[in-house]
C-alpha positions in Angstrom: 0.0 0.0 0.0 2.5 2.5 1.0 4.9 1.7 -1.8 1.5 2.6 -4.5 1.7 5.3 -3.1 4.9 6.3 -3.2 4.5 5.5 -7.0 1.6 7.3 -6.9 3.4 10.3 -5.7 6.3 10.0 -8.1 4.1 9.9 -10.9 2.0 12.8 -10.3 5.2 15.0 -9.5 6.6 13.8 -12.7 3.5 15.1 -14.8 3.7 18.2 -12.9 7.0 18.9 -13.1 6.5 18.0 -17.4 3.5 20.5 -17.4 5.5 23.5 -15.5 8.1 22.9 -18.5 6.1 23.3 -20.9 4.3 26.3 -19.5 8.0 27.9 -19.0 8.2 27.1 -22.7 5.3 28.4 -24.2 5.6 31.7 -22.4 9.3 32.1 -24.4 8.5 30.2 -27.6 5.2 29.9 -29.7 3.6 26.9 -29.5 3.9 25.1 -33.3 7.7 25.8 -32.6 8.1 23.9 -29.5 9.1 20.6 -29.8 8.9 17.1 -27.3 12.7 17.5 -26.9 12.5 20.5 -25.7 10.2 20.1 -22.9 12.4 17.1 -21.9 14.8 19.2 -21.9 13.5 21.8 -19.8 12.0 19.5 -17.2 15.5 17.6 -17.3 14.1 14.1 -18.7 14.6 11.8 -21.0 12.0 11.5 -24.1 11.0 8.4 -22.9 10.0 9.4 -19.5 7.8 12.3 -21.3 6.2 9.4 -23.8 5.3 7.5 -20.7 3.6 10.4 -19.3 1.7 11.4 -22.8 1.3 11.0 -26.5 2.9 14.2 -27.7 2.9 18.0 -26.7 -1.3 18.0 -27.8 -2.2 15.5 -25.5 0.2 17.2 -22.2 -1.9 20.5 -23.5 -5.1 19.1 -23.0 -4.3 17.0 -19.9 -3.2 20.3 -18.3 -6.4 22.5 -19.9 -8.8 19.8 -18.4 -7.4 19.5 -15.1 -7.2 23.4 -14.6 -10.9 23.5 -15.9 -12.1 20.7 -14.0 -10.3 22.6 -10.7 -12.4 25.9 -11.5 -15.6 23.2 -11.8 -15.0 21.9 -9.3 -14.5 24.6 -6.9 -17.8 26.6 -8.4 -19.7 23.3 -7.6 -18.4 23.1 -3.8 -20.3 26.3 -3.8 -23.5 25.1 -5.2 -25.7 26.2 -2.1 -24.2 29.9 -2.4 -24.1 30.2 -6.3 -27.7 29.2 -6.6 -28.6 32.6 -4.3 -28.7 36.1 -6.3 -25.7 37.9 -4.3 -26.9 41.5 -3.0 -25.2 44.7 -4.4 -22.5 44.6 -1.4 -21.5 41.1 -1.9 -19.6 39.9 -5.0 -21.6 37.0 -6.9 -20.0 34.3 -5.8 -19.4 33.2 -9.7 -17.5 35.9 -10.7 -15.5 35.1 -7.0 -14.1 31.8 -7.1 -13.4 32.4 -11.1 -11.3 35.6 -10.1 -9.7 33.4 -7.6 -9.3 30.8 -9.5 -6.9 33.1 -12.0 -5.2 34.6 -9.5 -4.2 31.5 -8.2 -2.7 30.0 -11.6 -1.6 32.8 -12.9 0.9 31.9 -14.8 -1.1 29.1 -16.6 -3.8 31.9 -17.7 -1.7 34.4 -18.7 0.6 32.0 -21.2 -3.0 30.6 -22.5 -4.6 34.0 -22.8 -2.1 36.8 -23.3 1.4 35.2 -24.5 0.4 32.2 -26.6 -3.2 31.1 -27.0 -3.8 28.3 -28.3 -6.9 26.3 -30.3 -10.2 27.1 -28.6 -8.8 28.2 -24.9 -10.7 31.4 -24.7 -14.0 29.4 -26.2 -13.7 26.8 -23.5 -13.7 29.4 -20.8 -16.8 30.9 -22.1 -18.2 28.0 -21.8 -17.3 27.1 -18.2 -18.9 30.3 -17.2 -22.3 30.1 -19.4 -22.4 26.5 -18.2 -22.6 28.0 -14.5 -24.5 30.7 -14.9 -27.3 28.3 -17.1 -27.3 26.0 -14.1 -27.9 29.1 -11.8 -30.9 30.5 -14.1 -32.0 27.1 -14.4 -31.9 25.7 -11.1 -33.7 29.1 -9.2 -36.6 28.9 -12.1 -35.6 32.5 -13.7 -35.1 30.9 -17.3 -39.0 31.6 -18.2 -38.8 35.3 -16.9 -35.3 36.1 -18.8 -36.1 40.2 -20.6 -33.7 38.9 -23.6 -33.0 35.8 -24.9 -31.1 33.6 -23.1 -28.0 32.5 -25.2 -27.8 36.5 -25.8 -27.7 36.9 -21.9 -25.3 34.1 -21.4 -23.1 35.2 -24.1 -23.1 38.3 -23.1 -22.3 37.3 -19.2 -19.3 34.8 -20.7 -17.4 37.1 -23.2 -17.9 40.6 -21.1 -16.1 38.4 -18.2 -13.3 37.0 -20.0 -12.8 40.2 -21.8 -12.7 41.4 -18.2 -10.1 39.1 -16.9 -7.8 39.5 -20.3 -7.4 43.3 -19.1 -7.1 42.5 -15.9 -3.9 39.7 -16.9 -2.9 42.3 -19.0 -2.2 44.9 -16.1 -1.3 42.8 -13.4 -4.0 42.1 -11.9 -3.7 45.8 -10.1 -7.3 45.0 -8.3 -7.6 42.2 -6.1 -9.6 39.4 -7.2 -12.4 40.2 -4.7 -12.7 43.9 -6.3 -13.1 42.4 -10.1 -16.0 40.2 -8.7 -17.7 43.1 -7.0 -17.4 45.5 -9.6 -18.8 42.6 -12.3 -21.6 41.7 -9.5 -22.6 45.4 -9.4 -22.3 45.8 -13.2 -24.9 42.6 -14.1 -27.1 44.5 -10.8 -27.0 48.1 -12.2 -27.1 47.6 -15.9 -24.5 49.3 -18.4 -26.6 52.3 -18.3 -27.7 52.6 -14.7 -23.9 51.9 -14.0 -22.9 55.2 -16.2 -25.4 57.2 -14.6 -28.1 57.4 -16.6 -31.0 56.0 -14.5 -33.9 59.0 -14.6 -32.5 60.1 -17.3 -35.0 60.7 -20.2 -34.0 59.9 -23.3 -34.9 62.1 -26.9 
């Protein structure tokens, strides 16, 4: 038993130590150019130890996009019980919260994939983590029959405002804490675009 999982252990800090190579990689080099060798190289191992780990740089890609996406899942649905409540003007939603989080916790894995050197369908799939949640939220409290647009609009809108939202944010450093960005986005999806500008009571000609 112990030696499994000691096996275990060497294993899974192998595969980490292959993925933080190829991140260092991809945030120097673009990704067509980079080669199996070279992540061996970086992570100081032989080819063979990488091909017993994956089938080739595609497959290590998507291994490490899954997992990271499955973490963000999986985090959003350990707070099922608090997602599924509409958060009050004071309190970021706690979507916007553990995805903010989330970022600022693998930072360097979001900011090769979305500033430095995306690749294939990243941004897509991250649209889709966050309309999947918010769906389940609309869903699951009955507001999909009173929705005052349609609803892939609305979800749409939600998803690509947010991750056009955390691409700026990457992009400067992430200057406000991740508990600002979700209160600022929670008050945004409250107020409105034009209640937030100051325009409520404002007649219109």
């Amino acid at each position: 038993m112990n030696e499994s999982r000691s096996i275990d252990r060497r294993i899974h800090r192998t595969r980490v130590m292959i993925s933080e190579a190829f991140l260092t990689i991809m945030a120097k080099q673009n990704y067509p150019d980079i080669s199996v060798v070279d992540i061996a190289e970086q992570a100081n191992i032989n080819r063979s130890t990488f091909y017993a780990h994956f089938i080739d740089k595609e497959d290590l890609l998507d291994t490490i996009v899954n997992e990271k996406f499955q973490l963000l899942d999986d985090v959003l649905k350990e707070r099922g019980a608090a997602i599924d409540v509409l958060p009050s003007f004071a309190e970021p939603d706690p979507i916007f919260e553990v995805l903010f989080e989330h970022i600022f916790e693998h930072d360097e894995f979001y900011r090769v994939m979305l500033l430095i050197n995306p690749v294939g369908n990243f941004s897509t799939r991250l649209n889709e983590v966050i309309k999947a949640h918010f769906f389940q939220r609309i869903t699951r409290i009955g507001l999909n029959q009173k929705v005052q647009v349609p609803l892939d609009i609305l979800l749409d809108h939600l998803s690509f405002s947010t991750t056009g939202i955390i691409h700026k944010w990457l992009e400067n450093n992430k200057i406000y804490s991740p508990h600002h960005m979700a209160l600022q986005l929670t008050r945004l999806a409250r107020l409105g675009a034009y209640t937030a500008m100051g325009a409520q009571g404002q007649e219109t000609h």
